[in-house]
C-alpha positions as CSV (number, residue, x, y, z in Angstrom):
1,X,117.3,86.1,118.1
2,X,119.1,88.4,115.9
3,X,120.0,92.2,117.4
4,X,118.6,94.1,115.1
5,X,115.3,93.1,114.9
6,X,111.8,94.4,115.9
7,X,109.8,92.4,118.8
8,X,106.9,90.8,116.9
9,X,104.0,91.0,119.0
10,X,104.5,93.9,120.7
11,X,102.9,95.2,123.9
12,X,100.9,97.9,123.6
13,X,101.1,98.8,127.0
14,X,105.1,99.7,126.3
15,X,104.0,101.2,123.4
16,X,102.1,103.8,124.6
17,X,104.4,104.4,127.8
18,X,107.0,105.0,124.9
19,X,104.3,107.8,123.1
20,X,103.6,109.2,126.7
21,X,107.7,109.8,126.9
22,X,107.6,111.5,123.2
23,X,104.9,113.3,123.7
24,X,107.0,114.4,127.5
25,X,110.1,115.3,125.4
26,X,108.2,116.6,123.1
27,X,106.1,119.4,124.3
28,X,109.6,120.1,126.9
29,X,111.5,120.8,123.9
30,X,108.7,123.2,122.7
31,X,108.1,124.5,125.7
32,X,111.6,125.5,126.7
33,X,113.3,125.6,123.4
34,X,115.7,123.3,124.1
35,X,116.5,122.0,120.6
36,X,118.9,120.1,121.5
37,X,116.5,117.5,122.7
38,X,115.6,116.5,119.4
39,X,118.8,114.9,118.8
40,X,118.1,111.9,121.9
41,X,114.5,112.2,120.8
42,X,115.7,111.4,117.2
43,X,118.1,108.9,118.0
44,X,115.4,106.9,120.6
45,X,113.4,106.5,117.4
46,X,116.4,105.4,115.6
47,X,117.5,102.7,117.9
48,X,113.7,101.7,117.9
49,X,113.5,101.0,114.4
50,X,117.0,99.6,114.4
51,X,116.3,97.1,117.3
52,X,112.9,97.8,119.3
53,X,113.7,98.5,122.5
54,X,117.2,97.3,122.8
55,X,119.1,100.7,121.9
56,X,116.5,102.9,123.1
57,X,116.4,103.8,126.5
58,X,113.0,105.1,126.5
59,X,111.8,101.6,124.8
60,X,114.1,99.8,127.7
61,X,112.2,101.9,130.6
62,X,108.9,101.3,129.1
63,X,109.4,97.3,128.4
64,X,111.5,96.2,131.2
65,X,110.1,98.6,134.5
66,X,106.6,100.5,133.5
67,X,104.4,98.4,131.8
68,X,105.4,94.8,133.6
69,X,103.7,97.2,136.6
70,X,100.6,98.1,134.1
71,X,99.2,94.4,134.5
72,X,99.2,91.7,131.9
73,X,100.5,92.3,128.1
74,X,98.3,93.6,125.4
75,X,99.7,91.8,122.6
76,X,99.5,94.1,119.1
77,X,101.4,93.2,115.8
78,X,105.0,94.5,115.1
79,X,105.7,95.7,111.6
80,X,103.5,98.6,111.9
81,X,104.7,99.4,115.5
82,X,108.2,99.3,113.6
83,X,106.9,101.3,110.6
84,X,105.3,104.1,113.3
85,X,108.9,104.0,115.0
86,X,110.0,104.7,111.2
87,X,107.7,107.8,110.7
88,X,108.9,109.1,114.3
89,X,112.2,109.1,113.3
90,X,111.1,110.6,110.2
91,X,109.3,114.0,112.0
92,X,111.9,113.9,114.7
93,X,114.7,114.2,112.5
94,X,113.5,116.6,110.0
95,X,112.6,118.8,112.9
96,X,115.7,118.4,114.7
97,X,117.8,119.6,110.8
98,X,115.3,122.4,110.8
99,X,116.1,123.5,114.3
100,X,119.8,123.1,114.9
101,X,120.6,122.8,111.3
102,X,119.0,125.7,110.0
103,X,118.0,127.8,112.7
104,X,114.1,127.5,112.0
105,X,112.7,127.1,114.9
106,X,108.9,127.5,113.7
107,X,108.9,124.8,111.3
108,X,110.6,122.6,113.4
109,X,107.5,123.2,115.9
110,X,105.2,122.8,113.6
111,X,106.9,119.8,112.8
112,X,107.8,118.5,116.4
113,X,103.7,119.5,117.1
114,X,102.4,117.0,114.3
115,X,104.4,114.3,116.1
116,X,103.2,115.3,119.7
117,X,99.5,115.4,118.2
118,X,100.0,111.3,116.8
119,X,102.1,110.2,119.7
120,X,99.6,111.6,122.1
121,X,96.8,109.9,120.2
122,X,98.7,106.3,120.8
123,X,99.7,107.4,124.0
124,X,95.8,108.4,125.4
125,X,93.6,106.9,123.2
126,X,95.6,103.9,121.5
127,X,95.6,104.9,118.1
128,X,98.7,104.4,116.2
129,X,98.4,106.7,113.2
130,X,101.4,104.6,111.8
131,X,100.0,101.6,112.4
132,X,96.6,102.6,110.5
133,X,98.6,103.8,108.0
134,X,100.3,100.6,107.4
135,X,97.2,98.8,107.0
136,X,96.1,101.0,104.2
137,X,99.3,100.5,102.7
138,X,99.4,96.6,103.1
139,X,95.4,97.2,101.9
140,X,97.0,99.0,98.7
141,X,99.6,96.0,98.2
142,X,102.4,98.8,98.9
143,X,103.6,97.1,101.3
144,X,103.8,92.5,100.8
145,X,101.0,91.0,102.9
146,X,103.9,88.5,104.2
147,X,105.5,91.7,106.7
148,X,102.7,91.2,108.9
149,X,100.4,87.9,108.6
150,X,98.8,88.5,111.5
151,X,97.7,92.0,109.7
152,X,96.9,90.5,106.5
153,X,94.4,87.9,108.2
154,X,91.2,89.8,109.0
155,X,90.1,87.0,111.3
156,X,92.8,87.4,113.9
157,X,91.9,91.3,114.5
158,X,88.2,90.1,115.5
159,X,87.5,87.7,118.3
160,X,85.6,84.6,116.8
161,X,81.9,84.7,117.3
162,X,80.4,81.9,119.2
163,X,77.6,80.0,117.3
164,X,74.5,80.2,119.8
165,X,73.6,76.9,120.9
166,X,70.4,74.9,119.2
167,X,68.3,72.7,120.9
168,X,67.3,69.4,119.4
């Protein structure tokens, strides 16, 4: 397996353990005005996208020790895990230029707030606004239905539904 690639499936049980820690640094960084948090924050969402959990410590912690002790796996697709991972480092990188670049702290926790809101969704509820937006975008043919065949083929994200039995 190649370094720098994403874990295709992924479990979503590490995924959300890695949205609880955001959504940690997050609101600590807000909270305390620490800005200089954003730069690890930034560059754990970098080294996520890069290489899934290989260069990000918070992916390592979450894969390899928390969610082995959550129970089984909860396979999900990758490509939108990866393009979620994208739109983190996205947030937490415009926030962290905002903040230590330009000294405006505000935007940057208005911006840093938008990404605890999503990352606390995944983390509580499961719901990776990423990952929904990907599937509009795959939806839209923005992005090639070959990223992600197990997204583009609607009868893997349903269980199949057992004919009832006849009698003869």
């Amino acid at each position: 397996m190649a370094f720098f690639t994403f874990p295709n499936p992924v479990n979503d049980k590490a995924a959300r353990t890695v949205a609880t820690g955001v959504v940690a640094i997050s609101v600590l960084t807000l909270v305390t005005g620490w800005w200089w948090l954003l730069v690890p924050l930034a560059l754990g969402f970098l080294g996520r996208v890069l290489a899934g959990p290989r260069l990000s410590p918070l992916g390592w912690l979450a894969m390899r020790v928390v969610a082995p002790r959550l129970g089984e796996p909860v396979l999900t697709p990758g490509p939108p895990k990866r393009f979620a991972q994208g739109i983190g480092l996205a947030f937490s990188t415009t926030a962290a230029v905002l903040a230590l670049g330009l000294g405006l702290h505000t935007a940057a926790g208005v911006v840093l707030g938008v990404l605890v809101v999503f990352a606390t969704l995944e983390a509580a509820l499961g719901f990776c606004a990423g990952c929904w937006a990907f599937g509009h975008l795959m939806r839209l043919g923005v992005i090639p239905e070959e990223t992600c065949e197990a997204c583009a083929d609607i009868t893997r994200r349903r269980p199949a539904v057992e004919e009832p039995a006849t009698t003869a």
